[in-house]
Structures are given as structure tokens and as C-alpha cells.
C-alpha positions in Angstrom: 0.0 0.0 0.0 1.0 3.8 -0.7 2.1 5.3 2.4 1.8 8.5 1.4 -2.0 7.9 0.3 -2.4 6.0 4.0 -0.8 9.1 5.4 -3.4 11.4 4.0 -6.2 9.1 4.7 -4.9 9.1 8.5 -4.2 13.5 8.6 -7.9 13.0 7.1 -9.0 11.5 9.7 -7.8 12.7 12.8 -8.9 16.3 10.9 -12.5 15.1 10.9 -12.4 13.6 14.6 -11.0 16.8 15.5 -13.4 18.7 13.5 -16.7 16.6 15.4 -15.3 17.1 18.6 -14.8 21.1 18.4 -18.4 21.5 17.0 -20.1 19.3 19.4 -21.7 21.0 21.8 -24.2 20.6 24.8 -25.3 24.2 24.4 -28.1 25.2 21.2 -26.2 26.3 18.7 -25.9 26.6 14.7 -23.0 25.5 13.4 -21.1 26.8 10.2 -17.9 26.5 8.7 -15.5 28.0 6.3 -12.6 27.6 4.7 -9.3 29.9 4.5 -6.0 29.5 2.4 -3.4 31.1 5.4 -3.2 31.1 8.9 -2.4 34.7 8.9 -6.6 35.2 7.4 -7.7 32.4 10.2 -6.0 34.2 13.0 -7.6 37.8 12.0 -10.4 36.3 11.5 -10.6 35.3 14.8 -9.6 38.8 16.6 -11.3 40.9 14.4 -14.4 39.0 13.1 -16.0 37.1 10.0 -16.6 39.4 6.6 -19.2 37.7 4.7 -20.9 38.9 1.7 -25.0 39.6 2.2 -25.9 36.7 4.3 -23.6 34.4 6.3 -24.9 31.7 5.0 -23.5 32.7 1.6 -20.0 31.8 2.4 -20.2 29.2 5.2 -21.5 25.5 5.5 -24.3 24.5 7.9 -23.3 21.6 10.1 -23.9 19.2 13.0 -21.6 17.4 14.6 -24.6 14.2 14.3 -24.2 14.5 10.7 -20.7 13.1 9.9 -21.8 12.4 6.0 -22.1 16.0 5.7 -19.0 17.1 7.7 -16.9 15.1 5.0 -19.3 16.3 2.3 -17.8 20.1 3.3 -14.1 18.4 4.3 -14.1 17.6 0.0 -15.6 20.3 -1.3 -14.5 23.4 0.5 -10.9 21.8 0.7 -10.5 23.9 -2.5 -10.5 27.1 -0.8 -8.0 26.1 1.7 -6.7 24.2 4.9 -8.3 26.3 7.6 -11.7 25.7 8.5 -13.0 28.4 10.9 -15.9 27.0 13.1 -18.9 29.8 13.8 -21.3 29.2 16.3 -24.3 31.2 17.1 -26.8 30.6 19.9 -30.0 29.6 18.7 -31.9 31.7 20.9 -30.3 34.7 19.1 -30.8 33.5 15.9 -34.5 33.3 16.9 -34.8 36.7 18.5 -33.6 38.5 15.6 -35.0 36.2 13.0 -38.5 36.9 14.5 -38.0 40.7 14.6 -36.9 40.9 11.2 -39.8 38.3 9.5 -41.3 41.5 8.0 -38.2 42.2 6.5 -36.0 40.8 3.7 -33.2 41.3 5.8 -31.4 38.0 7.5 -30.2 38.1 10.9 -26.8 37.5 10.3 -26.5 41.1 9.0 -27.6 42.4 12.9 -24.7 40.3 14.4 -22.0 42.8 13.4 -20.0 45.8 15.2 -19.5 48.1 11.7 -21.9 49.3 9.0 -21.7 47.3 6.2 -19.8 48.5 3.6 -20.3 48.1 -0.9 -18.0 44.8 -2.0 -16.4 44.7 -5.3 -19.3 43.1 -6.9 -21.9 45.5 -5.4 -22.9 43.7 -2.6 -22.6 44.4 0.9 -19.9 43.3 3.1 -20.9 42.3 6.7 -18.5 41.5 9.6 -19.6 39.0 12.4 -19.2 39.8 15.5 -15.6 37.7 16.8 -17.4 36.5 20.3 -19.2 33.8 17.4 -16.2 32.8 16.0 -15.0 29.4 18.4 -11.7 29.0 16.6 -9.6 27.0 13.5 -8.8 23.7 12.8 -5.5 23.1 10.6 -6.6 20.2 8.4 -3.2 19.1 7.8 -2.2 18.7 11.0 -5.9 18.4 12.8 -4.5 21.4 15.3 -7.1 23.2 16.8 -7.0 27.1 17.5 -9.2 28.2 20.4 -10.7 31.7 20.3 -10.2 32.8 24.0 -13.1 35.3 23.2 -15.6 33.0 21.9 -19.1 33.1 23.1 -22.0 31.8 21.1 -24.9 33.7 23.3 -23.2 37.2 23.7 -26.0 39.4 22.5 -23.9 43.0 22.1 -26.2 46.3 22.6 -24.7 47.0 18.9 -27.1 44.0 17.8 -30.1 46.1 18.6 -28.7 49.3 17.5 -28.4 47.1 14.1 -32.3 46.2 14.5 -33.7 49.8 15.3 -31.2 50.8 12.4 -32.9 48.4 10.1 -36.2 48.9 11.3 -36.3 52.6 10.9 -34.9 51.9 7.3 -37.1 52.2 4.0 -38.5 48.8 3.1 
């Protein structure tokens, strides 16, 4: 047998264990996941926050950690864009809250859970930061190392998230 090819099916592995364990979690939460090419973009992206274009959903992965088909579904298809996945996790409850102020709205929560206005992308869309406190950490899928974020915290609600609401509330429709 190839070692080499047993070598990556192994760093596969243990990178996918790793990957269950850090998004299991006792606590309600939504899970997503993205992938970065450089450590450098995985460690900012844990001090200063997630940019995402329109909705988060956009550029992240829904998971569960009871749903390893689909956690190797993303492990092949998002390894494309790179060998850091960064694991985001927002409370449910606050995903509720907003979700159900905004139902009138074409607006998505995920664009209330940031500290700056948005701001016009390259292609003419907007350009959201989360919030870093929903950003748990990075795994390095080459060598399964995870990197904590000391600051995480999946239910911080931040006054800046209803500034955000009243914001888009007193907005034109």
C-alpha cells in the first residue's frame, strides 16, 4: 500500500475527529464552517471577526456534529478554498430573536450580528463582519491542530445588535 496515500487518509482522519469534537456541543447552537487558504486570514479572523458577503450563509457550511456524512461532504468540497476551517457558532436563541424581529423584513439576521456598517463589496454587494465572540476558533486540516478563540461566546448578545435592529427597522423597506 502507498504510504503516502495511508498518510493522508490518516491527517484526514484525525482532521474530521478533531473537526466533530470542536463542534459538538451541549449548548443550542448553529454551526457553520468556512474555509481559508493562510493562517495569517484564520488568525484575523478570529480577533477581528468574519466578513461575509450579504448573508452568512452565503459563504459558510451549515453543520452538525450528528451529521458526519455532511461534515466530510464540506471536508471535500470546500478543501479547494483552503486548509483552515474556521468553526462559527451562534446561539440559537439569538438567531430566533432577531430572525422573528426581522420576519417583516427581507433582511437576515446574520447582518444584525456585526459591530461596523456594512460597507459596498467589489461586486456591489454588501460586506458584513460578524461579530468575533461567534467565531469558536480554527482547525489546521493538515495537521488536525485546533486554534481556540479565547473570546468566543456563542450567546453574547452585544447592545450594537439592537442598535443594528432599530437601524434596520427605521430603514425604508
Amino acid at each position: 500500500m502507498d504510504t503516502h496515500y495511508y498518510n493522508d487518509l490518516s491527517m484526514e482522519a484525525d482532521y474530521l475527529k478533531k473537526l466533530e469534537e470542536v463542534i459538538e456541543t451541549g449548548h443550542e447552537v448553529v454551526t457553520f464552517l468556512h474555509n481559508t487558504r493562510d493562517k495569517v486570514t484564520a488568525m484575523r479572523i478570529l480577533t477581528e471577526g468574519f466578513q461575509f458577503q450579504s448573508h452568512l450563509d452565503y459563504t459558510t457550511d451549515v453543520v452538525t456534529a450528528k451529521d458526519p456524512v455532511t461534515i466530510k461532504y464540506f471536508s471535500i468540497v470546500r478543501q479547494a478554498y483552503g486548509n483552515y476551517t474556521i468553526i462559527i457558532q451562534i446561539s440559537k436563541e439569538i438567531i430566533e430573536y432577531y430572525s422573528t424581529e426581522l420576519k417583516a423584513r427581507t433582511h437576515h439576521f446574520s447582518e444584525l450580528l456585526t459591530l461596523n456598517e456594512p460597507f459596498l463589496g467589489s461586486e456591489e454587494d454588501l460586506i458584513y463582519c460578524l461579530a468575533p465572540n461567534f467565531v469558536k476558533g480554527y482547525i489546521n486540516a493538515c495537521t488536525a491542530e485546533f486554534v481556540p478563540n479565547p473570546n468566543f461566546n456563542a450567546s453574547l448578545k452585544l447592545p450594537q445588535f439592537d442598535a443594528n435592529l432599530k437601524r434596520i427597522l427605521q430603514s425604508p423597506q
